[in-house]
C-alpha positions in Angstrom: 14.8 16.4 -12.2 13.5 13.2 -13.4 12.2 10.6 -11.2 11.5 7.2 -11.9 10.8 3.6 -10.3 11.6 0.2 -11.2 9.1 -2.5 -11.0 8.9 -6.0 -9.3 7.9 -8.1 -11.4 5.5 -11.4 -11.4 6.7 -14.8 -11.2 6.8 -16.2 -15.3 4.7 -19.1 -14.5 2.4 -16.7 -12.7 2.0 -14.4 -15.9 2.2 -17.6 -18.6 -1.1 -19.1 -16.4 -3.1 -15.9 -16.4 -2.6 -16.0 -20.0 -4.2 -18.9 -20.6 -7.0 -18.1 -18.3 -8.0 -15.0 -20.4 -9.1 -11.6 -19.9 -13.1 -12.7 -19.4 -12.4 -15.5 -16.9 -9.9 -13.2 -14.7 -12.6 -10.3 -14.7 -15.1 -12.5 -13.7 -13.1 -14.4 -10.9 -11.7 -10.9 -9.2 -15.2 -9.9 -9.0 -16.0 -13.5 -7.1 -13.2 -12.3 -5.2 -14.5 -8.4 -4.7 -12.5 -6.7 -6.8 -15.4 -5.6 -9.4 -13.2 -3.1 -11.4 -10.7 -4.4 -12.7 -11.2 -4.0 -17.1 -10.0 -1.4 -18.1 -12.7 0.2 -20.0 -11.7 2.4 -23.1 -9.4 0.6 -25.0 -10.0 -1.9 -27.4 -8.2 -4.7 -29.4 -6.3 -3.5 -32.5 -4.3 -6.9 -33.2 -7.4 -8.8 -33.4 -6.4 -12.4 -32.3 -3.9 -11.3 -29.5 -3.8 -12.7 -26.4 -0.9 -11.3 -23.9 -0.6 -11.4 -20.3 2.6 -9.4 -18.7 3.4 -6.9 -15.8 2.4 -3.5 -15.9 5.0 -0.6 -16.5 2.9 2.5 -15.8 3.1 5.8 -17.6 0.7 9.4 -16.5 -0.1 12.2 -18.4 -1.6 15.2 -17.2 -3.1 18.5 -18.7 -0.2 20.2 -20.8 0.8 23.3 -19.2 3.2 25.4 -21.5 5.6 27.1 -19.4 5.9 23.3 -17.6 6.4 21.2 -20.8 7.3 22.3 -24.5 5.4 21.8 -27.4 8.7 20.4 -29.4 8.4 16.4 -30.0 12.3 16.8 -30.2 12.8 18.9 -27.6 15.1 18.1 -25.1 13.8 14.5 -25.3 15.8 12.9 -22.3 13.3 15.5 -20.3 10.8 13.5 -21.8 9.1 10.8 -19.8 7.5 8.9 -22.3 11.0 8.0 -23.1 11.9 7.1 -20.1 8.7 4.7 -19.0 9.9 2.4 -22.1 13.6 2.9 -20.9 12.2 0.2 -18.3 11.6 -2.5 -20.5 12.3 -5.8 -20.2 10.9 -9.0 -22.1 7.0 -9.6 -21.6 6.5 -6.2 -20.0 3.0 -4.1 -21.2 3.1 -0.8 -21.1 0.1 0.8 -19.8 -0.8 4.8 -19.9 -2.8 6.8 -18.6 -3.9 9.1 -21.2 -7.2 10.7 -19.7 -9.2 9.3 -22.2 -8.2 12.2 -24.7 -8.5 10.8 -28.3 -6.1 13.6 -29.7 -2.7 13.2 -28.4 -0.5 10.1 -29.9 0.9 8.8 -26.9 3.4 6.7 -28.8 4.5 6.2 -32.5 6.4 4.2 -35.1 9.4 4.5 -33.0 9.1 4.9 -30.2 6.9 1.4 -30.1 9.8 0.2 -32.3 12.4 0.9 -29.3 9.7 -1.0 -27.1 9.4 -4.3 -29.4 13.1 -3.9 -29.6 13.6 -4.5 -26.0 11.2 -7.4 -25.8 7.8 -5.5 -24.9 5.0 -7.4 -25.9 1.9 -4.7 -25.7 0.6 -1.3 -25.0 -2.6 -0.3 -22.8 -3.4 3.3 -23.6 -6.8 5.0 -22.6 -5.9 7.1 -25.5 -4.5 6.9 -29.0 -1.3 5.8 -30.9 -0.2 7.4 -34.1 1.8 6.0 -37.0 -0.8 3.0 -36.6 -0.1 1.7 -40.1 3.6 1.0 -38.8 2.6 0.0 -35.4 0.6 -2.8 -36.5 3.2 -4.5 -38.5 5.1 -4.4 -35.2 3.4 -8.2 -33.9 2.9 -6.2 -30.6 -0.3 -6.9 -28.8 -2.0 -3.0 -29.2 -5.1 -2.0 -26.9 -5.8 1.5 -27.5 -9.2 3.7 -27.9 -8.2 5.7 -30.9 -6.1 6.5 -33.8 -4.6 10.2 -34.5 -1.7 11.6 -37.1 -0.7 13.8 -33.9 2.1 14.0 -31.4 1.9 13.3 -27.7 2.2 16.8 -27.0 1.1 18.5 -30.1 -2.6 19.1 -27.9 -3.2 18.9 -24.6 -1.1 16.3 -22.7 2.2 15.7 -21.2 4.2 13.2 -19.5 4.3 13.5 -15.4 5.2 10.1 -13.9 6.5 6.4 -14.7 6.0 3.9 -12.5 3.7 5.2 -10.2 -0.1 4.6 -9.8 -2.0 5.4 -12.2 -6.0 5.2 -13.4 -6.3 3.9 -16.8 -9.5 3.3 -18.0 -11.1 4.3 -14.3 -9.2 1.3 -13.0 -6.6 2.0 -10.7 -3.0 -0.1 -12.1 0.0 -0.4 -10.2 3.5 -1.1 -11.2 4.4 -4.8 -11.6 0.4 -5.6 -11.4 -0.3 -8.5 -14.4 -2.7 -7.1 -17.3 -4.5 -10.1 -19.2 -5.3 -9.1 -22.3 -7.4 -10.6 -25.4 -10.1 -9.3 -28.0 -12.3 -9.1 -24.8 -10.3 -5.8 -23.4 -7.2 -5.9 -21.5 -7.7 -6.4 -17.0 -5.7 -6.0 -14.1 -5.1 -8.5 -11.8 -3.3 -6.9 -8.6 -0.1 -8.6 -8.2 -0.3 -9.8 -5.0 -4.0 -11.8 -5.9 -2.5 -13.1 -9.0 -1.9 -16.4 -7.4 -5.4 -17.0 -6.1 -7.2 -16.0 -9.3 -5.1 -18.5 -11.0 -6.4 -21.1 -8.2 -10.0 -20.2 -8.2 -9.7 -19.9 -12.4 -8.4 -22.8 -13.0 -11.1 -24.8 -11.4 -13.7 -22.6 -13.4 -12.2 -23.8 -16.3 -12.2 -27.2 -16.1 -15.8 -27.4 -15.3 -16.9 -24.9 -18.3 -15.1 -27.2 -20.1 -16.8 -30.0 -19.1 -20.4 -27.8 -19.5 -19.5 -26.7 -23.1 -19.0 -30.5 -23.9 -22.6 -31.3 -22.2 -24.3 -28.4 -23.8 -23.3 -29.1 -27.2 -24.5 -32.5 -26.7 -28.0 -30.9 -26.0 -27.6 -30.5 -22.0 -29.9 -28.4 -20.1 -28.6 -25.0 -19.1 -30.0 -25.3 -16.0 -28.0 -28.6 -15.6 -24.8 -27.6 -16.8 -24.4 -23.9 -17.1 -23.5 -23.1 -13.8 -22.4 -26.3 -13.0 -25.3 -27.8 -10.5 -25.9 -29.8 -7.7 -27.2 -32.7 -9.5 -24.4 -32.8 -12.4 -21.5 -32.9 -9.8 -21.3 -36.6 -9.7 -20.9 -36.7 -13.1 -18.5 -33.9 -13.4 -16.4 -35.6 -11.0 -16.3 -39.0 -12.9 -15.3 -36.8 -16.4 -11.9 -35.6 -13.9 -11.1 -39.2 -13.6 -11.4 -40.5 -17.2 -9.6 -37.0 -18.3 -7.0 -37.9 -15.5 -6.4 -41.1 -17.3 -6.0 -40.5 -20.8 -3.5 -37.4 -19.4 
């Protein structure tokens, strides 16, 4: 019997603004916050120049155990959950998978990602590999994966076990519907229900490192502008204005 679980998903304005906030600035803000693991360590950009931010669907794999799961790729394939985590999809969803780290099992391929892309997904988190990668990365899907391999999901030593359920990818635990930011600095979770403060407290972070980059490449002090100090509030405060005029 196959179980599986829908997701809630994220408000779109919600996911469109954690995108823009990027995958360094949301780490960095969640720890602020106390969350202190939230990249998920492992996987690494292979669309260079990606940046993606979308709710999490959430795929496990365990240790194969033969008399549990078959060897056959082709096998009974609607017994196959792999399948059925990307049977989920709908536009802007990333697909994330927790693959144990093993760098011998391709979780996906060629077309199974081309299913995925067909149904709107925009990336995959795997802390494992993808095959057919040649294919894949002509699909203009974000990928974030730590390996490469010509072999099938189960030709080694995984199988599929649940979709939609907690998972821990990377040694981060990811929930269903939680927003992954991703970028070439490595993809993070931000828990759903947070998502709306990191976007508060991120956005303020932002517009001052914007106003420190400026400073700094005019030959500021870092100890001036980089954290933003005491002394160079004032004149932070009066850059808001002038930038809230020309707006």
């Amino acid at each position: 019997m196959i179980e599986t679980h829908d997701i809630t998903r994220p408000r779109r304005e919600q996911v469109e603004a954690l995108r823009e906030i990027g995958a360094a600035t949301a780490s960095s803000t969640l720890a602020l916050m106390g969350i202190r693991n939230a990249h998920i360590a492992g996987p690494i950009a292979r669309t260079p120049g990606r940046s993606i931010a979308g709710p999490a669907l959430t795929l496990q794999f365990m240790p194969k155990r033969e008399d549990v799961y078959s060897d056959d790729e082709y096998a009974e394939p609607e017994l196959q959950l792999h399948r059925h985590a990307l049977y989920h999809t709908q536009p802007g969803d990333i697909v994330v998978v927790d693959a144990r780290g093993d760098l011998k099992s391709g979780i996906f391929g060629d077309m199974m990602l081309t299913y995925f892309k067909g149904k709107g997904g925009i990336g995959v988190v795997i802390d494992g590999c993808i095959r057919d990668y040649p294919n894949a990365k002509r699909l203009d899907l974000g990928l974030w994966v730590s390996g490469l391999t010509p072999n099938f999901h189960t030709q080694t030593d995984l199988m599929p076990f649940a979709v939609n359920e907690p998972i821990a990818c990377g040694g981060v635990f990811v929930m269903g519907g939680d927003i992954i930011v991703a970028d070439d600095d490595g993809a993070v979770v931000v828990p759903a229900a947070l998502a709306q403060e990191v976007i508060e407290k991120a956005s303020e972070h932002h517009e001052w490192e914007v106003f420190s980059r400026q400073r700094l490449l005019e030959g500021g002090e870092l100890k001036r502008y980089y954290p933003l100090s005491d002394a160079a509030r004032p004149e932070y405060e009066a850059w808001l204005k002038e930038q809230a005029k020309t707006d």
